[in-house]
C-alpha positions as CSV (number, residue, x, y, z in Angstrom):
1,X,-17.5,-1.5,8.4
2,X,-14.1,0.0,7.3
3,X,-13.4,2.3,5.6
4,X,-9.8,3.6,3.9
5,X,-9.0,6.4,2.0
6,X,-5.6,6.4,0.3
7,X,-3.1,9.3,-0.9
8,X,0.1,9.9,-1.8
9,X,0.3,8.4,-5.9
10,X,1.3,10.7,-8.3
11,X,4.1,10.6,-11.1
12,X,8.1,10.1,-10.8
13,X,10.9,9.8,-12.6
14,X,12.9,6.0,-12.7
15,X,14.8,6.3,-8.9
16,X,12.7,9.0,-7.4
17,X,10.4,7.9,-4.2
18,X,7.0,8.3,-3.4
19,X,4.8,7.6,0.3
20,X,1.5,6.7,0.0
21,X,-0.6,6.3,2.9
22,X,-3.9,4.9,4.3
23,X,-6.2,6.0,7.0
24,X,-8.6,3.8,8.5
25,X,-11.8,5.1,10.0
26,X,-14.8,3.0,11.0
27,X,-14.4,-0.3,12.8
28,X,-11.0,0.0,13.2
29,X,-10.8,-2.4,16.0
30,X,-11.8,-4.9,13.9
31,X,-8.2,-5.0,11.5
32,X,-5.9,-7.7,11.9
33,X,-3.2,-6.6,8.9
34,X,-3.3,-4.2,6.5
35,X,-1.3,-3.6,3.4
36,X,-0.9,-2.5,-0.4
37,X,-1.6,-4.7,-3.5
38,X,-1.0,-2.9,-7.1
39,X,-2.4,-4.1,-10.3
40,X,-0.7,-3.1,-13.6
41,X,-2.6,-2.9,-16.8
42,X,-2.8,-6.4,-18.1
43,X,-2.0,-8.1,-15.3
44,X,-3.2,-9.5,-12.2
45,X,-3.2,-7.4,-8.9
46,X,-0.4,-8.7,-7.0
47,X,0.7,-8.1,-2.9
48,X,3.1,-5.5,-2.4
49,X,3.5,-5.7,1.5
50,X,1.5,-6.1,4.2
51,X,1.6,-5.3,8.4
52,X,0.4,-6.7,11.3
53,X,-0.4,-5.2,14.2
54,X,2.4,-6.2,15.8
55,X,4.6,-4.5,13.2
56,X,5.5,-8.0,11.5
57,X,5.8,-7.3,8.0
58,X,5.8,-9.2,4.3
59,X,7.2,-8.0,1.2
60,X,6.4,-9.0,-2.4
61,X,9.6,-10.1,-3.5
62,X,9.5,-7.4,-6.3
63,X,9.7,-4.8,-4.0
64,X,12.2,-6.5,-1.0
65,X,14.7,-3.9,0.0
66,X,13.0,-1.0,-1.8
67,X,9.6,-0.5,-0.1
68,X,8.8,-0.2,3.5
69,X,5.3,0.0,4.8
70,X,5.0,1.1,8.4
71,X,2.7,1.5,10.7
72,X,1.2,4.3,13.3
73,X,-1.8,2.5,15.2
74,X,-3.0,5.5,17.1
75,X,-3.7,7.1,13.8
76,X,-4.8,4.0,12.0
77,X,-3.2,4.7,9.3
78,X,-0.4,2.6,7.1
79,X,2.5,4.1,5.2
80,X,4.8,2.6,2.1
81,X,7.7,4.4,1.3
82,X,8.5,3.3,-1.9
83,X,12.6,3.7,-3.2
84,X,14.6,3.7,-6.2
85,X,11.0,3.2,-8.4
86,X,11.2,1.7,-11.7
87,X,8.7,1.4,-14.5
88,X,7.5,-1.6,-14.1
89,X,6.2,-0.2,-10.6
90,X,3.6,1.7,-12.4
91,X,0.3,0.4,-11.3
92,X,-2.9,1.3,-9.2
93,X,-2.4,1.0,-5.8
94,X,-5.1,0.0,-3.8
95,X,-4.6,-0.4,0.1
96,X,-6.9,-3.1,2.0
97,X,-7.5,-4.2,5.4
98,X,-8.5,-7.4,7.1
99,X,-10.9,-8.3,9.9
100,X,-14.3,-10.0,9.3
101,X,-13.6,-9.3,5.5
102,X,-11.4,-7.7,3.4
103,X,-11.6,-4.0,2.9
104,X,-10.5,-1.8,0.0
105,X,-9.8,1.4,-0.7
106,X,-10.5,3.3,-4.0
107,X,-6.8,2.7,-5.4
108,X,-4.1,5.8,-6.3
109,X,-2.3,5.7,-9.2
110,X,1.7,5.4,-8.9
111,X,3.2,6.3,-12.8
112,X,6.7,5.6,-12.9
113,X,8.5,7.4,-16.0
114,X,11.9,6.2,-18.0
């Protein structure tokens, strides 16, 4: 089992930046990627990047040029740095891993204000 715990969310103005990040504890041996989906009230949850362990990264292309999710392996624990926010980034952000199944963490909430 895996287990993630996510911080970071909070409230910003349109242009202001927020990190969130995610530590892994458990069988932490066992994650292939990990990343970020959001989910924005009335719509579907949606991939916001994800990172391999060998640093390879995807972006949704919402967020391209914007957001950068990093990695520190030692600590087992992912990072977005999120840019020049807008509203329609406002969402739940959950963070998830992969390895025999997917893993989620509880979500943080990212308000983005006009």
């Amino acid at each position: 089992q895996v287990q993630l715990v996510e911080s970071g969310g909070g409230l910003v103005q349109a242009g202001g930046s927020l990190r969130l990040s995610c530590a892994a504890s458990g069988s932490t041996f066992s994650i292939n990627y990990m990343g970020w989906y959001r989910q924005a009230p009335g719509k579907q949850r949606e991939l916001v990047a994800r990172i391999m362990t060998d640093g390879s990264t995807t972006y949704g292309d919402s967020v391209k040029g914007r957001f950068t999710i990093s990695r520190d392996n030692a600590k087992n624990t992912v990072y977005l740095q999120m840019n020049s926010l807008k509203p329609e980034d406002t969402g739940v952000y959950y963070c998830f891993a992969t390895g025999p199944r997917v893993y989620w963490g509880q979500g943080t909430q990212v308000t983005v204000s006009s």
